[in-house]
N, C-alpha and C positions, 0 to 999 in steps of 0.2 A: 853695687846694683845701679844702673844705667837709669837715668832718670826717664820719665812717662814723657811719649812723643809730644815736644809742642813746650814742654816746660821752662825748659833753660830760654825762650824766648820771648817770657812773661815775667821776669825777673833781671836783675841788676842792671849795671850801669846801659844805657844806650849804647848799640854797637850797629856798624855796619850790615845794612838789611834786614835792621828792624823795620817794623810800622812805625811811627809818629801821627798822635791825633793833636793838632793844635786847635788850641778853644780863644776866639778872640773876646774881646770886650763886652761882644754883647751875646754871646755866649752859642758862636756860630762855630763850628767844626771844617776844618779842612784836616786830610788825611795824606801820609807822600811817606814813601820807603827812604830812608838814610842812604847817601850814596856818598863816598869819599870826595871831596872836590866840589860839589853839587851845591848851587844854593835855591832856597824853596823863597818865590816869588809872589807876592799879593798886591792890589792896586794898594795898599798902605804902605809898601815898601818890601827888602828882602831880608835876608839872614843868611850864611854859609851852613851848610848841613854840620861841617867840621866843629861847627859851635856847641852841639847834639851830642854831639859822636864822645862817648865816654863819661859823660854829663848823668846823675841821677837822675829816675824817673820823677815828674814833681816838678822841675826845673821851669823855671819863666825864660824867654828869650824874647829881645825888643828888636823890632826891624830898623832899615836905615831912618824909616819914617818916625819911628820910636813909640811906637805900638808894641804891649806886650802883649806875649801869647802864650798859653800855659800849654807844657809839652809833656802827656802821659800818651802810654800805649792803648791803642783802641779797644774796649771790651768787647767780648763775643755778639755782644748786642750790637754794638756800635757797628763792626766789624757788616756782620750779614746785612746790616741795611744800608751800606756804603759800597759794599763790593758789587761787580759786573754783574749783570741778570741778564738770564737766558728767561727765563719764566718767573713771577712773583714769587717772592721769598715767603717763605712761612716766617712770621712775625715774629719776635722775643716772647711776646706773651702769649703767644699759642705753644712756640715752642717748650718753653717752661713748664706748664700745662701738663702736655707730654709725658715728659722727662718725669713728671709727679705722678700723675696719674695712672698713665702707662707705665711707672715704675721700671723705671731704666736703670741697671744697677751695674757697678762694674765686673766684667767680666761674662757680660750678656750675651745671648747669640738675639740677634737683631737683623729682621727683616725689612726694609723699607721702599713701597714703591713710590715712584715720583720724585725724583731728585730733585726738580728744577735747577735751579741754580744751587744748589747744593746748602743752602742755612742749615735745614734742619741733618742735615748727616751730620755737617760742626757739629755742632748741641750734641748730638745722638756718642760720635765719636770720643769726646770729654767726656761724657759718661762711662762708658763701657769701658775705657779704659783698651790700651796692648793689649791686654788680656781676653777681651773680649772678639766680636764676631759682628760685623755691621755688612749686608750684602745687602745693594743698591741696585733694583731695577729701576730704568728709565728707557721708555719709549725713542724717544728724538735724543741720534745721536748728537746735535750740537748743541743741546741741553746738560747733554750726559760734558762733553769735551772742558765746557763754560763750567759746571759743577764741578770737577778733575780740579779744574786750575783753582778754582777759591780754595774746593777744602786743603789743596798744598802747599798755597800762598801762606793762607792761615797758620798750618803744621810746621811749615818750614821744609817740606816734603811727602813723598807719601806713606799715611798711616799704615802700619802692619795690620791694621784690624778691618781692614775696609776693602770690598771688594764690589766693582760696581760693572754691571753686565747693561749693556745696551738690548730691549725686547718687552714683552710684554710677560708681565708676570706669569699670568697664568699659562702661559707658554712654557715659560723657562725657570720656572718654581724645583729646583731639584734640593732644595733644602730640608733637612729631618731635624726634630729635635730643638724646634727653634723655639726660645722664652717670651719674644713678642716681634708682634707686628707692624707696621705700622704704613698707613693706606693714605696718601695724599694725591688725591687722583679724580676724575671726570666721574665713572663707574667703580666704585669700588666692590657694590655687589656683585659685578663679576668675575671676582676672584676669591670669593667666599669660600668654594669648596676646593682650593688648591689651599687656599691659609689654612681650612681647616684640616685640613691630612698635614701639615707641615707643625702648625703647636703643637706642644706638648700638651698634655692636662694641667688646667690651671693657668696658662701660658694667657694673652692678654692680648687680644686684636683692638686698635687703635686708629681709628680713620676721624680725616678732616676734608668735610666739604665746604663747600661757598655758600649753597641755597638749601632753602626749606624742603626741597621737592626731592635734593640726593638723599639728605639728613632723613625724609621719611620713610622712599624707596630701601636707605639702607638700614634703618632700624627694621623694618618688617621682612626683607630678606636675609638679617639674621636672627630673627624671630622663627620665621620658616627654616630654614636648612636644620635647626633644632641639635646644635649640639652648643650653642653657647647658653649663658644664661641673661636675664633680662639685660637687655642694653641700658646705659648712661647716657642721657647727652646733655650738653649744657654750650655756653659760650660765653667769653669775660671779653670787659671791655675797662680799658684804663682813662680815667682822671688827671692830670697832675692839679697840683694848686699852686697859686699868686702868693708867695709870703715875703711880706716888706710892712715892715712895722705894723701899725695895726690895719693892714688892707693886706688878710688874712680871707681868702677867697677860691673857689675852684676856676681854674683855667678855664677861656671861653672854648677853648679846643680838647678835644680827648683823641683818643683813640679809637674806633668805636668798632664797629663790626669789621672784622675779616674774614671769621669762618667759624664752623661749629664742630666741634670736637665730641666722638662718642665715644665710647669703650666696652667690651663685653669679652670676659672671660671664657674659654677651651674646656668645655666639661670633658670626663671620662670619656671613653668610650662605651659607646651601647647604652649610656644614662639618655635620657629623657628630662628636658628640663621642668621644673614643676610649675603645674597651670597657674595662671594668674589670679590673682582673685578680684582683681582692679575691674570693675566693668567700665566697659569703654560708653563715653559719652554717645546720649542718641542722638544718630544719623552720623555719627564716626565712620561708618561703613556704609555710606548712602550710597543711590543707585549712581550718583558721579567719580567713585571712588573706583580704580582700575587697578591698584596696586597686588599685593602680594594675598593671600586670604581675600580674594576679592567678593568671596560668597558669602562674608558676614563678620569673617575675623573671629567668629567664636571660640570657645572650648579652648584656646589656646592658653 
C-alpha cells in the first residue's frame, strides 16, 4: 500500500528537495529547499547544504561564524505563514477551528470557495486524505496560479484529491453530494442557495469573515433561506506566555483577531427549521436595521 501523498517527505533522514526550517539563537526562523552543492548564507556566516543532506531531522549545524542553528522540517503552521501570498492566508488557528468544527474527516467530499493563497486547502487536503474530494473555487486567476504552487511545493506535487476551478462559485457549482463546505470570501450569502442544493442532509456549511457587518448579513441570510439550522459563530484568539524561572507571565503580544468563523448544518429536505424561542433584544430590529427580516425579524 503506497503511502498517503506528502508522507515520505515528513519523515527520515534529510534529502535533496526537502524544506529546512533553521531556528537561530534567539529563536528567529529562516526557511530554504536543500540543493546539492548549495550553501545557505546569513549575516552570521554560512554552512554547505551537503552538511544537511542525509543528517537526521533534530540535527544542530554551526556556521563559519560559529552560530548554531537547529535544522527540523517546517510544520504545516509554519509552512503557510512563510510561503508566497497572493491574498492573506487563513491563519493556523482559524484554520484548525475548521478542521474541528467543520469536521473534516478523511475521505470527505469538500467544497471550498476562496483559495487565496492556498493555506487553508493544505489543512483541508491532510485531512481528507487520497481518498477524499477537495474542489477549490477561486475568483482571480493569479490567486488560483500562486495557490497551485504552494499546495505542491508543500505535497511534493499534485494532490489526487484536489481539484481547483478558476470562477465564481455560484456560477460554477456543479458539485452533488458534497459533506461540507467551506466559504472564505467577500459575500458568502451569495452563494447560499447553490451550497445549499449541493450538501447533503446533515452536511455542514463553514464560512469565515473579517467584519461584524459579513458575520451578521450572513447569519441572517441563513436564517432566511431556511433550510439550515440555528447558526454558530464564535472567534479565538491566541496567548503564548514568558516562561524563564520564576517570571512566569503572558506575552505582551498575542494573536488577536483575524476573522470569525460560523457554521450551520443542511437540514432534510422540505423540513422547516424549528422557531427560536430566544427573543431578540429591544430595538434588535430598529428602524436603522436593513438587513434580512428587516420588518421585525419575528416569528422566526
Amino acid at each position: 500500500m503506497s503511502e498517503p501523498t506528502g508522507a515520505a517527505r515528513r519523515r527520515g533522514p534529510f534529502k535533496v528537495g526537502d524544506q529546512v526550517q533553521l531556528t537561530d539563537p534567539k529563536g528567529r526562523h529562516y526557511t530554504f529547499t536543500l540543493e546539492a552543492g548549495k550553501n545557505f548564507h546569513t549575516h552570521k556566516g554560512s554552512f554547505p547544504h551537503d552538511e544537511l543532506i542525509g543528517a537526521p531531522e533534530g540535527s544542530v549545524v554551526r556556521t563559519t561564524g560559529n552560530v548554531a542553528y537547529l535544522a527540523l522540517r517546517p510544520l504545516l503552521p509554519d509552512y503557510v505563514l512563510s510561503m508566497p501570498r497572493g491574498a492573506a492566508v487563513v491563519y493556523p488557528k482559524d484554520a484548525g477551528q475548521i478542521l474541528a468544527f467543520a469536521d473534516i474527516f478523511p475521505g470527505a467530499r469538500v467544497v471550498e470557495a476562496g483559495v487565496g493563497s492556498g493555506s487553508l486547502s493544505s489543512f483541508l487536503l491532510r485531512a481528507i486524505g487520497d481518498q477524499g474530494m477537495l474542489h477549490s473555487y477561486e475568483r482571480r486567476e493569479d490567486f488560483a496560479d500562486i495557490a497551485r504552487q504552494n499546495v505542491e511545493r508543500y505535497f511534493g506535487g499534485p494532490h489526487p484529491a484536489w481539484q481547483l476551478t478558476v470562477g465564481d462559485l455560484q456560477d460554477n457549482l456543479s458539485d452533488t453530494d458534497v459533506d461540507r463546505v467551506i466559504l472564505d470570501m467577500l459575500a458568502p450569502w451569495e452563494c447560499l442557495e447553490a451550497v445549499s442544493k449541493a450538501l447533503v442532509p446533515g452536511g455542514i456549511l463553514c464560512c469565515y469573515v473579517a467584519t461584524t457587518t459579513q458575520l451578521a448579513r450572513t447569519v441572517e441570510s441563513i436564517r432566511e433561506i431556511g433550510c439550515f439550522n440555528e447558526p454558530t459563530s464564535w472567534e479565538t484568539m491566541i496567548r503564548n506566555w514568558h516562561i524563564e524561572g520564576l517570571a512566569v507571565r503572558p506575552d505582551h503580544r498575542m494573536i488577536g483577531h483575524t476573522g470569525f468563523l460560523l457554521t450551520a448544518r443542511r437540514l432534510a429536505d422540505g423540513v422547516e427549521p424549528p422557531m427560536r424561542r430566544r427573543r431578540p433584544a429591544k430595538g434588535a430590529y430598529g428602524e436603522d436595521y436593513s438587513g434580512p427580516n428587516a420588518d421585525g425579524g419575528t416569528g422566526r
